[in-house]
N, C-alpha and C positions, 0 to 999 in steps of 0.2 A: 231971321229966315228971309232970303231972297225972295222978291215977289215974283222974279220970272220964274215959269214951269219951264223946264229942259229936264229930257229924258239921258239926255246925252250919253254916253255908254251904257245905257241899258238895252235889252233885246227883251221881247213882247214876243208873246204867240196867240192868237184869237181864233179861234175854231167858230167855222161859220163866216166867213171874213169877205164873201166877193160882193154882197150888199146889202142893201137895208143899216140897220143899227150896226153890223159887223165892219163892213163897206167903212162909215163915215169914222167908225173905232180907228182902223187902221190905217185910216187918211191921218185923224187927227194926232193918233202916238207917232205915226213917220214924221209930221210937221215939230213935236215939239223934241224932235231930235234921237228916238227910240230908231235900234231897225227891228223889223218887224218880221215876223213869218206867219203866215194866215193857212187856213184849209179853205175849201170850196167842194162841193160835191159831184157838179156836173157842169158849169158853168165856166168852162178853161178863156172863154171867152172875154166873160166878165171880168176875171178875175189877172189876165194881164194887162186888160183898161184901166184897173185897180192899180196895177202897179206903175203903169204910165202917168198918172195923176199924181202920185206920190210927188215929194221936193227931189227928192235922189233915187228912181228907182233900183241903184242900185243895191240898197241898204233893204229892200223889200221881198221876200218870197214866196211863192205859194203851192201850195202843195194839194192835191186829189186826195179825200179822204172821208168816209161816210161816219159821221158822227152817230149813226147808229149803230157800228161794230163796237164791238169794248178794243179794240186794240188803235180807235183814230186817235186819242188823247196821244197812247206813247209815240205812235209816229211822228203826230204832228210836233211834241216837244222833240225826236232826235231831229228831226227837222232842222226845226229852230239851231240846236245845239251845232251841227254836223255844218251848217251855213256861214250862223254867228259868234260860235263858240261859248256858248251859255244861253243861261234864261234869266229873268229879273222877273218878268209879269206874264202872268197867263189870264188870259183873258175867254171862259167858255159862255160862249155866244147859241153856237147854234143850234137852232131847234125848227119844229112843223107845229103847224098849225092847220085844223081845216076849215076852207073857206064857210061850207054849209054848214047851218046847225046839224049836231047828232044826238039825237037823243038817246038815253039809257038802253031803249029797246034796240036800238040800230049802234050800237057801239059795240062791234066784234072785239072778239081778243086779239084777230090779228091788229085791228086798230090801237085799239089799248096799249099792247106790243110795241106797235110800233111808233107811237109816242112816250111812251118810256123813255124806251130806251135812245131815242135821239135828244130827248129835254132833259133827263136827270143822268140815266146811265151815260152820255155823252159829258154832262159837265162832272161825274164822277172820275170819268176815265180820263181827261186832263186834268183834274184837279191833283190825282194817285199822281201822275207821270212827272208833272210841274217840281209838285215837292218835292219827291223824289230827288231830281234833279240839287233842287234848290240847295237841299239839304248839303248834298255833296258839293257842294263848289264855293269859292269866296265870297263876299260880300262884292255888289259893283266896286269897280275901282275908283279910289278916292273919299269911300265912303268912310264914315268911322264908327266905333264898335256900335252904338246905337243904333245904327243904321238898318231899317229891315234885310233882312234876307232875301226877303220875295214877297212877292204878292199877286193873291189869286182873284181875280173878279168872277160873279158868274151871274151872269144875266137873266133873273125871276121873268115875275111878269104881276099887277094885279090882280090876275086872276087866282095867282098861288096865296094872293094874302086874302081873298073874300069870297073865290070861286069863280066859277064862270057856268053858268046852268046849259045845258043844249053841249059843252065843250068840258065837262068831268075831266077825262084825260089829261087835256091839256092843263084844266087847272092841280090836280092832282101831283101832275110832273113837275110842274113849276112851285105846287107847296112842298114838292121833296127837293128842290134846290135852295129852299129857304131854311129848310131844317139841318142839310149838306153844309148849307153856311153858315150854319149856328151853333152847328160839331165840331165844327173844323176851325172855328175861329179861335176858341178855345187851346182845342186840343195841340194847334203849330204854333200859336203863339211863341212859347218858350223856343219855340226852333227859329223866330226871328219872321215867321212869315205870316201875313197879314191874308186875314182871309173874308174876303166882302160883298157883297149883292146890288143890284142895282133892279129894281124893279120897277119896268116902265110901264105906263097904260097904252091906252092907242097909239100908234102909232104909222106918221104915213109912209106907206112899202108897200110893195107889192102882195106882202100878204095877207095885208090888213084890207086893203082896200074894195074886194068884193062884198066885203061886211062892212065897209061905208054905205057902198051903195045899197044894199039889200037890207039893213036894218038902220037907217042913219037915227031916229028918234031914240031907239036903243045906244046907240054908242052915243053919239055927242050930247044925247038928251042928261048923261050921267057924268058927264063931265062938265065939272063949274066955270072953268075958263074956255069951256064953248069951241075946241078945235083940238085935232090931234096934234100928239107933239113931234118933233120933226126928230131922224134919226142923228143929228149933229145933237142937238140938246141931250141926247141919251148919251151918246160919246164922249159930250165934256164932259157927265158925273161921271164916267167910267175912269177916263184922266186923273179926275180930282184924286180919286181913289190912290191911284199909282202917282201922285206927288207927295213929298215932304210934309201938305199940309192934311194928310189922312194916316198920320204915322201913330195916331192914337187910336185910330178905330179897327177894330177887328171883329166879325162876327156878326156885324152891322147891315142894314137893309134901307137902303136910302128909297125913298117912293121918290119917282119920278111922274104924274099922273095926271097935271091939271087939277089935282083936288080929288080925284073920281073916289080914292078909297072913301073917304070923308064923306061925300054925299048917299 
């Protein structure tokens, strides 16, 4: 096996994409030769800075799309399809987080709601649309019959593997994309398509970072290597995933976390 990573004729879609962990995903699959197509929600801004940064933007797309409708996954894959002419990797990214603690008492159903369904019914709804896809269409070209089919990422969180107290919801949503990935790794297996998790701890973004400031002895006190981790470190496991050298894992949940689950 080659030790370089090249994506080369494959096409990527990343829901959630104009930044943070998403952002630095679709920086880094454009760089190792993937073209990509991303969503963004409101951010049209960002999200063509995103594409100017890229090696070729013109291999790059991105599309307006609220990961909390059930119908953003299929968009965003015809997207992909209608640009690049197939799919290889789906990558479901995005999600809300809320900055203040909420406790049980103050955690409405409209809240509950509406983390649902942007954290788990979002990476349900690309992950349905993905295979789909997948299912229907060749192998990438060049590849040979062992070759995955596809392969689906979806982005946990710590919190889905131990909780997260004051933030229920959030950890709740992100232990049903852990459960999503450990049904489904299974179950497409035989269809050729590789189905995997990445769950990171802290991380520095703009979402994170008002729960820096406002509880820092809480977050970094529980983390053994003493610093959040940066969204490029998220994105290379997410890579790994979608190379040659993850063609054995399916169903799999890699912590990305400084240690935190451990301590």
């Amino acid at each position: 096996m080659s030790l370089e990573i090249t994506l080369e004729g494959q096409v990527a879609a990343v829901s959630g994409g104009s930044r943070g962990i998403g952002a630095a995903t679709v920086k880094l699959l454009a760089q190792a030769g993937a073209r990509v197509a991303f969503s963004y929600q409101r951010r049209r801004d960002a999200a063509e800075a995103l594409i100017a940064a890229c090696p070729d933007p013109s291999r790059v797309a991105a599309i307006a799309a609220d990961a909390r409708r059930p119908e953003a996954g299929e968009a965003l894959v015809r997207h992909a399809v209608e640009r690049f002419g197939r799919l290889d990797i789906a990558v479901a990214n995005a999600g809300i987080w809320n900055a203040g603690d909420l406790p049980l008492a103050e955690l409405t159903p409209a809240a509950w709601e509406e983390t649902i369904a942007c954290n788990l019914t979002g990476a349900y709804s690309l992950a349905r649309a993905a295979a789909a896809q997948m299912q229907r269409q060749p192998r990438p070209p060049g590849a040979d019959a062992q070759a995955p089919r596809g392969r689906i990422v979806a982005v946990s969180s710590t919190a889905g593997q131990r909780g997260e107290a004051w933030h229920a919801h959030y950890g709740a949503a992100k232990a049903g994309v852990i459960g999503l990935v450990r049904g489904l790794g299974p179950e497409l297996a035989r269809e050729g398509i590789l189905v995997n998790s990445v769950a990171p701890g802290w991380v520095e973004s703009d979402m994170s970072r008002p729960a820096f400031a406002a509880h820092p002895e809480r977050v970094f006190g529980a983390i053994p290597l003493g610093r959040a981790g940066t969204p490029e470190e998220i994105a290379g496991c997410i890579l790994f995933l979608c190379t040659p050298w993850a063609n054995f894992m399916t169903g799999s949940v890699m912590s990305v976390n400084g240690g935190a689950v451990l301590a």
